[in-house]
C-alpha positions as CSV (number, residue, x, y, z in Angstrom):
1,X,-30.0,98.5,64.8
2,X,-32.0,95.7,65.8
3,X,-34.4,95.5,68.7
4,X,-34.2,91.5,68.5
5,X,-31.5,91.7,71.2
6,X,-31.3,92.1,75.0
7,X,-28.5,94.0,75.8
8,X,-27.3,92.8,79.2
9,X,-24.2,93.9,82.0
10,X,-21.6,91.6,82.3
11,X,-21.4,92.9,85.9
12,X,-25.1,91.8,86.1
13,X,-25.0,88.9,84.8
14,X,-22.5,87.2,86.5
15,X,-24.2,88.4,89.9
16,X,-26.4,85.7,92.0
17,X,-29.8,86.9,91.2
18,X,-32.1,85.5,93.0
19,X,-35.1,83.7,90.1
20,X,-36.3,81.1,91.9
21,X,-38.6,79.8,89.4
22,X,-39.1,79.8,85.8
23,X,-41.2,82.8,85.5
24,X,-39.0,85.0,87.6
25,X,-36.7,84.4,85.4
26,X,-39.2,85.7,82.1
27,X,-39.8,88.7,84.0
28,X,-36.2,89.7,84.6
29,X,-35.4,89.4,81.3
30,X,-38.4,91.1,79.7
31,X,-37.8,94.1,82.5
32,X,-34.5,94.1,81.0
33,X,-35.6,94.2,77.6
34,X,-38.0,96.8,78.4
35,X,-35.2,99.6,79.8
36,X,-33.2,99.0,77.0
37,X,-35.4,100.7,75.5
38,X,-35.8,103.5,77.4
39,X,-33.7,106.6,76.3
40,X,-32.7,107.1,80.0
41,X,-33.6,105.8,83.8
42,X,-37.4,105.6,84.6
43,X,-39.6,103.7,86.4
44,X,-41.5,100.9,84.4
45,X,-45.2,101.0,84.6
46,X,-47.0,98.4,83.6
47,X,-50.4,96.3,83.8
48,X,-50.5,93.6,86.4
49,X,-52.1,91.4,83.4
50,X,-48.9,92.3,81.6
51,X,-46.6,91.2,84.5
52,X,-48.4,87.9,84.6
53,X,-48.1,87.8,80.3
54,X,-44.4,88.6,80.4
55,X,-44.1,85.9,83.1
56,X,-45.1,83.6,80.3
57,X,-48.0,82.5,83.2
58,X,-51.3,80.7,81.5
59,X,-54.8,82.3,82.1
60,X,-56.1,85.1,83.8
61,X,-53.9,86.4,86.5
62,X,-55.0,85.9,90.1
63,X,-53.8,88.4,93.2
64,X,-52.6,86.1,95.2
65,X,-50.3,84.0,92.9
66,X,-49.2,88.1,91.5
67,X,-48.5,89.3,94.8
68,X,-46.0,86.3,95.2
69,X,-44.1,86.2,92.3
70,X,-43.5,90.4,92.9
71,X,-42.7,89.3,96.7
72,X,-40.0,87.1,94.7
73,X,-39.0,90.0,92.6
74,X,-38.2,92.4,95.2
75,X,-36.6,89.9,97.6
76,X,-33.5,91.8,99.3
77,X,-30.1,90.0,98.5
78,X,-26.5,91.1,98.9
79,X,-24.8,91.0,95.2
80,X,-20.6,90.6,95.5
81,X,-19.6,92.6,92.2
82,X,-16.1,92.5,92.5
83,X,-13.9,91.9,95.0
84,X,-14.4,95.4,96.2
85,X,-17.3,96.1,95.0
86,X,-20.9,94.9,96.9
87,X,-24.2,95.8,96.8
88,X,-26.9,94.9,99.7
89,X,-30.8,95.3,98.5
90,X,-33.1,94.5,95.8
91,X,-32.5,95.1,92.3
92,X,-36.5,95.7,91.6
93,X,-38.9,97.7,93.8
94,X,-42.3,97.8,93.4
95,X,-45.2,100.4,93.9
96,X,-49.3,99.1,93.6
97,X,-51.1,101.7,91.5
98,X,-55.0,100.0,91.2
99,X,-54.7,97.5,88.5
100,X,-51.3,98.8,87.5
101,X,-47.7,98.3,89.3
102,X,-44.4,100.5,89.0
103,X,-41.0,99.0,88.9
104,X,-38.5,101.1,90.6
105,X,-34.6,100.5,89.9
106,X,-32.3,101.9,92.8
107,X,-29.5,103.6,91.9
108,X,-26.7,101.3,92.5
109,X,-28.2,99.1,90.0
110,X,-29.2,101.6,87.7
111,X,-25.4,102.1,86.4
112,X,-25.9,97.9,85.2
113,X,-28.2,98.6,82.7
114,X,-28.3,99.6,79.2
115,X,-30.3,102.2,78.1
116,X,-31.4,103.6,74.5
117,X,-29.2,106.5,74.4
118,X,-26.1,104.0,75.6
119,X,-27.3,101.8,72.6
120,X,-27.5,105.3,70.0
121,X,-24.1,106.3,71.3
122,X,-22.3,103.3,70.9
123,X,-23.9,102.6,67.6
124,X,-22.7,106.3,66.4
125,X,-19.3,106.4,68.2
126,X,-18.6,102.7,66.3
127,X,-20.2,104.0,63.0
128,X,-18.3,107.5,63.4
129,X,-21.4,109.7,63.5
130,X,-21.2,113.2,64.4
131,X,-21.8,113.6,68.5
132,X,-23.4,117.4,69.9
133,X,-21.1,118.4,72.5
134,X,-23.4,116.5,74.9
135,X,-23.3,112.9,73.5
136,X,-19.9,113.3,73.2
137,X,-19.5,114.3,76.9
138,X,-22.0,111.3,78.3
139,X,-19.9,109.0,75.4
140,X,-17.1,110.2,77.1
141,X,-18.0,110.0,80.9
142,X,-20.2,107.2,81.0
143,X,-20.8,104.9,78.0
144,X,-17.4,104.3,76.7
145,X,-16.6,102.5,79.7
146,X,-19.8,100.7,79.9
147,X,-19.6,99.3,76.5
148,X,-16.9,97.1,77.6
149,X,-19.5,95.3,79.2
150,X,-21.9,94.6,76.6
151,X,-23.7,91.5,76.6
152,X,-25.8,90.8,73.6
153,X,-28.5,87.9,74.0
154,X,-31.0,87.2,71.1
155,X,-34.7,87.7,72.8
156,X,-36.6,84.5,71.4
157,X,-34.4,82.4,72.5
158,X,-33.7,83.6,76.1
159,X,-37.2,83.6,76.4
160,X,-37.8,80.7,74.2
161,X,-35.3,78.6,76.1
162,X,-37.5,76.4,79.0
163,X,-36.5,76.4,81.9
164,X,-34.4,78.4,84.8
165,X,-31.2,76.7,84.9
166,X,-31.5,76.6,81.3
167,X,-32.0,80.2,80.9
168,X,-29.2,81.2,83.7
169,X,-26.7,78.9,81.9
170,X,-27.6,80.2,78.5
171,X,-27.4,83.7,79.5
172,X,-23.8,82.6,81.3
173,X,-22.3,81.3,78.5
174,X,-23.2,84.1,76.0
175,X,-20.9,86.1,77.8
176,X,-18.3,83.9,76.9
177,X,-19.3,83.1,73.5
178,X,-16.0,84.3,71.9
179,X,-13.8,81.9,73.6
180,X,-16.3,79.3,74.1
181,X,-15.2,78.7,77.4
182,X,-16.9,79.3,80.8
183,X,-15.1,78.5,84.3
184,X,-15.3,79.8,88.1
185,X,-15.1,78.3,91.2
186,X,-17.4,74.9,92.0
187,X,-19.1,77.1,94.8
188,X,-19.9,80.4,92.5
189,X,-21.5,78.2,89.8
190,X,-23.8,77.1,92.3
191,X,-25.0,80.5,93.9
192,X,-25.0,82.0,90.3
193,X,-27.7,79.0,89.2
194,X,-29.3,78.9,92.7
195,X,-28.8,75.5,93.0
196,X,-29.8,73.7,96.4
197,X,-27.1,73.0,99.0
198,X,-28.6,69.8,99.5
199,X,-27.8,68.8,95.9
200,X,-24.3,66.2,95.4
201,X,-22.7,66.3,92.0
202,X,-24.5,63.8,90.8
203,X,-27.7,65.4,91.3
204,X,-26.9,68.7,89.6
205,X,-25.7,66.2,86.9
206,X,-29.5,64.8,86.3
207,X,-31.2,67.8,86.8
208,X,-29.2,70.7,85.9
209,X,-26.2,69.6,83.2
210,X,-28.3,66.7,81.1
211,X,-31.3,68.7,80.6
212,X,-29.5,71.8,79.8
213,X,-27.4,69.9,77.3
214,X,-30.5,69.2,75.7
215,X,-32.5,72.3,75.8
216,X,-29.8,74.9,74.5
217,X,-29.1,72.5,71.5
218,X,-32.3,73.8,70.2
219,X,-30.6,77.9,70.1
220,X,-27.9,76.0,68.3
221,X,-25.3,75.9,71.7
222,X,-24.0,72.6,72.1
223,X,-22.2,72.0,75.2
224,X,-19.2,69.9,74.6
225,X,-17.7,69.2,78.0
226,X,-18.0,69.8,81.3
227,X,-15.2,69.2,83.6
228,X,-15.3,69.1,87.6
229,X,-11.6,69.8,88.9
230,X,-11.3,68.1,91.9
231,X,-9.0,69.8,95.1
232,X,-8.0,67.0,97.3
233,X,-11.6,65.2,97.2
234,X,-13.6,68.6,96.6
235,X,-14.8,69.8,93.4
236,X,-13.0,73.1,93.0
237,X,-14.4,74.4,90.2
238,X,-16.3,73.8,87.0
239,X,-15.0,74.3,83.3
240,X,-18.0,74.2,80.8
241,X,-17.0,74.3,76.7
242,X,-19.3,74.7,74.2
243,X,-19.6,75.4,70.4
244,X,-22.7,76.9,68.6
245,X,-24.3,76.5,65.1
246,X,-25.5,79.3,62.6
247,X,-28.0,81.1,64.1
248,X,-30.4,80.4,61.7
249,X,-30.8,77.1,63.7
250,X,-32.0,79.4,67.0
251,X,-35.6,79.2,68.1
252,X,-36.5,82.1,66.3
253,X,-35.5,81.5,62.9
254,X,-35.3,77.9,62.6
255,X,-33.4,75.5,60.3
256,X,-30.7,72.9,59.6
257,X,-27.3,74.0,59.4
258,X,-24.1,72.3,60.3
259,X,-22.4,73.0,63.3
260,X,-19.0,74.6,63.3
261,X,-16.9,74.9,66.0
262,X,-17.0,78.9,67.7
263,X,-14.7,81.5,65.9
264,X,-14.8,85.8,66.4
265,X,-16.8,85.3,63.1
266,X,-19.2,83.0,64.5
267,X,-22.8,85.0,64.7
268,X,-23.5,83.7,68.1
269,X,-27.0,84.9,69.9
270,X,-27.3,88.0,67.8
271,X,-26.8,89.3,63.9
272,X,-26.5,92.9,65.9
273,X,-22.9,92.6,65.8
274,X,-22.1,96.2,65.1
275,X,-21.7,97.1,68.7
276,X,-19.4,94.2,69.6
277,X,-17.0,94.1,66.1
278,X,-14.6,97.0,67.7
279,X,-14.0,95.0,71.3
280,X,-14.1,91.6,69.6
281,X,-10.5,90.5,69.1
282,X,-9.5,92.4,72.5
283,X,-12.5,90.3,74.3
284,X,-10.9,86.9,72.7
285,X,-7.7,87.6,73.9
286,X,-8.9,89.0,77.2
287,X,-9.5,85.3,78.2
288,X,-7.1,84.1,77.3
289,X,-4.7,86.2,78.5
290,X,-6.8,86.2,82.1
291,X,-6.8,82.5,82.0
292,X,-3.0,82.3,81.6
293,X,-2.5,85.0,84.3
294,X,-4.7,83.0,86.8
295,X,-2.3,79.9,85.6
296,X,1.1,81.6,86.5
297,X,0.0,83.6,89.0
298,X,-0.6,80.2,91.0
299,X,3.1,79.4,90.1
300,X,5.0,82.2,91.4
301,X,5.7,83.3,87.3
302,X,4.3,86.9,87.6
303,X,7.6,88.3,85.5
304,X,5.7,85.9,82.5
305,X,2.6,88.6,82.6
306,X,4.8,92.2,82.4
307,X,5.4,91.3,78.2
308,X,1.5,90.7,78.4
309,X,0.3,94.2,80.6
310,X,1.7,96.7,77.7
311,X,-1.3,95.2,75.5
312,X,-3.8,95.5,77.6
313,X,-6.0,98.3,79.4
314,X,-5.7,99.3,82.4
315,X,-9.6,97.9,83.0
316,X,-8.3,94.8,81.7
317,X,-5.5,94.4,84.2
318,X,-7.9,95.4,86.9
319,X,-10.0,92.3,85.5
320,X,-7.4,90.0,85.7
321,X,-6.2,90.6,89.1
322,X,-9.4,90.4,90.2
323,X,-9.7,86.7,88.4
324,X,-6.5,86.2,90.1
325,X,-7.8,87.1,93.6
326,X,-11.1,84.9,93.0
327,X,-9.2,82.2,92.2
């Protein structure tokens, strides 16, 4: 397997986390790289020189500007899961050990991570290794269920990608890379990206759509349209297509390829594809299927959908209501 991805919760990634700046936005990803590759839950403990390196900060690292980008890091922040499912607190705590620091996860965020021996079992379970009776019972309990939720983003170019909104959107639309299709209400898109109230739609235009358009181009994701739907004089919500190029045009293996528009077989983010080939066709259809449900659901038709709910999971169903009710 390779350790060039970072294996993120789709639960987690879709939540409002607070990165107020560039840099936050380094360290949450590098955090998240770093307990992937821990066999299970521990706190981090690391350097404060090493904070202010993954940060991607220039220089030496000074106490005062530390202290505030940790005080940004541990802000409190209530996180709307699902529907019926909310969390209230801060994903990251931190303890102040001399020159050294210790990140604390708490435990309701714990269960939105990937760890190593997630990342083993899924790799044996998809491979058909042999399991001890253990694996097979944490397999069972735990990481079948999460695996559903597996997010793979390529490291150098989540980190290589500059800027916030540029790294929100392009870890956003990896989730969606199968479909090549991202959409939620007007009003979500803005909390997820933490754009200002203050901004119109012509403003997040000039400063949030034109440069990302740019940026991700160079990890070989171009953004194809961008539609507003309008209710009564409101924006609504926000549908954002996109198609990618070969990989091999990403930051971290770069070259000229052309671009071809986004398939299951397209090697989008990552060439780690053996923990996503099982779920792949299901995940395609999943959107689909979701987006026509939220469709007939607004037109009375739910008799449409029973033909659709023997094909599907009963997670999946769960899913789509839930788009249903957000919607």
């Amino acid at each position: 397997m390779s350790d060039k991805s970072i294996r993120l919760h789709k639960e987690a990634n879709l939540m409002q986390i607070r990165l107020k700046k560039e840099s936050l936005a380094n360290v949450y990803y590098n955090l998240i790289d770093k307990y992937n590759k821990q066999h299970e839950y521990k706190p981090l403990e690391i350097s404060k020189s090493n904070l202010w390196e993954i940060a991607g900060l220039k220089g030496d690292y000074n106490s005062r500007d530390l202290r505030e980008l940790i005080e940004e890091l541990t802000k409190s922040n209530s996180y709307t899961i699902t529907e019926n499912h909310k969390i209230s607190g801060s994903m990251f705590v931190v303890e102040y050990l001399n020159d050294k620091i210790k990140i604390y996860v708490p435990e309701p965020f714990r269960k939105l991570i990937f760890y190593k021996k997630d990342i083993d079992l899924m790799y044996k379970a998809k491979h058909k290794k042999v399991l001890s009776v253990a694996e097979l019972d944490h397999y069972d309990k735990i990481t079948k269920k999460k695996s559903k939720f597996l997010v793979l983003l390529k490291k150098a170019d989540i980190l290589g990608v500059k800027g916030k909104y540029n790294k929100r959107l392009y870890s956003l639309l990896g989730q969606f890379k199968k479909t090549g299709l991202y959409f939620t209400t007007w009003n979500d898109f803005k909390e997820i990206l933490e754009i200002p109230k203050s901004y119109k739609s012509s403003n997040i235009d000039q400063k949030v759509f034109t440069p990302a358009k740019k940026e991700l181009l160079k990890v070989g994701l171009e953004i194809t349209e961008i539609k507003k739907i309008k209710k009564g004089r409101s924006i609504d919500r926000v549908e954002i297509r996109f198609k990618v190029e070969d990989t091999s045009t990403s930051l971290s293996n770069q070259g000229k390829v052309k671009g071809k528009e986004l398939s299951p077989k397209s090697p989008f983010f990552s060439k780690d594809r053996g923990l996503e080939r099982e779920e792949e066709k299901k995940d395609v259809m999943s959107e689909v299927k979701r987006r026509a449900l939220i469709e007939l659901s607004k037109k009375g038709k739910f008799n449409l959908i029973e033909p659709l709910m023997g094909l599907i999971t009963d997670e999946e169903v769960e899913e789509f209501m839930e788009g249903v009710r957000r919607w």
